[in-house]
C-alpha positions in Angstrom: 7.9 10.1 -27.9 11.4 10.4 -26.0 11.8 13.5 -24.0 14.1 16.0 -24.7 17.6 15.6 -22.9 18.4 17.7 -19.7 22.0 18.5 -18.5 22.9 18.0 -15.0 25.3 20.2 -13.0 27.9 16.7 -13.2 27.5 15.9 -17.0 29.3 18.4 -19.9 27.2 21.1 -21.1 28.1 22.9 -24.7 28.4 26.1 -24.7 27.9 28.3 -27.9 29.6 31.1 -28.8 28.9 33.2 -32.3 31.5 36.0 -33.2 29.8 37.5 -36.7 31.5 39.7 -39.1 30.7 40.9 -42.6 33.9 38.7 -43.8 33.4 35.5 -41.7 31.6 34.0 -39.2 33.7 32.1 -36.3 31.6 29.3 -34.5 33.3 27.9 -31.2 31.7 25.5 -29.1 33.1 24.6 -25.7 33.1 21.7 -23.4 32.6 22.7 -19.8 32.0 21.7 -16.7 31.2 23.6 -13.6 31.7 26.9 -15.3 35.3 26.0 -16.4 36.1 25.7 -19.9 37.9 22.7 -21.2 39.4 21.6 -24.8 37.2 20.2 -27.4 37.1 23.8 -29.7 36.0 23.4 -33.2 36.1 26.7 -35.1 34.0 27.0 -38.4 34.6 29.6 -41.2 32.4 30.6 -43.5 33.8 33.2 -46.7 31.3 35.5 -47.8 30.7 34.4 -51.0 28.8 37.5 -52.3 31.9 39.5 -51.6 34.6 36.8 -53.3 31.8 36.7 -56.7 31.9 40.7 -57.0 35.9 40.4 -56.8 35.9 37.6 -59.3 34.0 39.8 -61.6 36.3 42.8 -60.9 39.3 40.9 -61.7 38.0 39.8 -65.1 36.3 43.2 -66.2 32.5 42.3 -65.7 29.6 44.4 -64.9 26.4 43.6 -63.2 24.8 43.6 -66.3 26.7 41.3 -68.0 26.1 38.7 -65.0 22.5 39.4 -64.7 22.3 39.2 -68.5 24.5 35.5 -68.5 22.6 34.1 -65.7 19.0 35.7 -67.1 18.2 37.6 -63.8 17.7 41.3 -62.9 20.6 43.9 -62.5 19.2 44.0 -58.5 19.2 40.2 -58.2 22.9 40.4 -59.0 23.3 43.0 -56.4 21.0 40.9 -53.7 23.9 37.9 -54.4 26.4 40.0 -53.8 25.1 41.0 -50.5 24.5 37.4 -49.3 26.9 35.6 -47.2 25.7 32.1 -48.7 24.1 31.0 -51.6 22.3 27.9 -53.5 24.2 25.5 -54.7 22.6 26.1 -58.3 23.1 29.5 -58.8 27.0 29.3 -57.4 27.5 26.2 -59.8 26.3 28.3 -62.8 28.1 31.7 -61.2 31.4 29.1 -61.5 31.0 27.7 -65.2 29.8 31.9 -66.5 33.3 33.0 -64.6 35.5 29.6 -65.1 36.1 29.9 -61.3 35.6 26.9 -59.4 34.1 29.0 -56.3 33.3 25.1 -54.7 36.6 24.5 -54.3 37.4 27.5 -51.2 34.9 25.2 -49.6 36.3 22.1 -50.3 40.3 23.4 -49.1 38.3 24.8 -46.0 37.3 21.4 -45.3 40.2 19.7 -46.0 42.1 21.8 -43.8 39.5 21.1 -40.8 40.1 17.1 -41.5 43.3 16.8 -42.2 
């Protein structure tokens, strides 16, 4: 079995930093060495989607029980989603086709922005 690596005072440790808010959580990693901090910075985003699902259904007029009744759950499940800052995969594909809203796709320009 290979042993774990161990940073040395001369090689580049990374350094973690996690700044959470209800709206977004901001990931920064740092490079540094010798207690200074050099480039190498990649910054994550992650939308609550609970919050952006409840808005959709605001701007088209739905209630919680009209979700809960489309997507055969409880009037509390629907409540719990909106309170979660992520969610499966299944349940946000079906949450897009009941409210034609392609939530994937605020994921996909997040990415594209990061690459590009």
């Amino acid at each position: 079995m290979r042993e774990p690596k161990r940073w040395d005072r001369q090689e580049t440790a990374p350094t973690l930093f996690l700044f959470y808010d209800l709206e977004l959580f901001i990931l920064f990693i740092h490079g540094h060495s010798q207690g200074e901090f050099t480039g190498n910075t990649t910054t994550i985003i992650r939308m609550h989607i609970g919050k952006l699902i409840r808005q959709k259904m605001e701007e088209r007029h739905k209630t919680v029980v009209w979700l809960a009744k489309e997507l055969a759950y409880s009037r509390t499940n629907v409540y719990k989603i909106y309170d979660k800052s992520s969610i499966d995969t299944d349940v946000l594909l079906r949450i897009s086709i009941i409210l034609e809203y392609d939530f994937f796709k605020i994921y996909s320009d997040e990415v594209k922005s990061k690459v590009d």
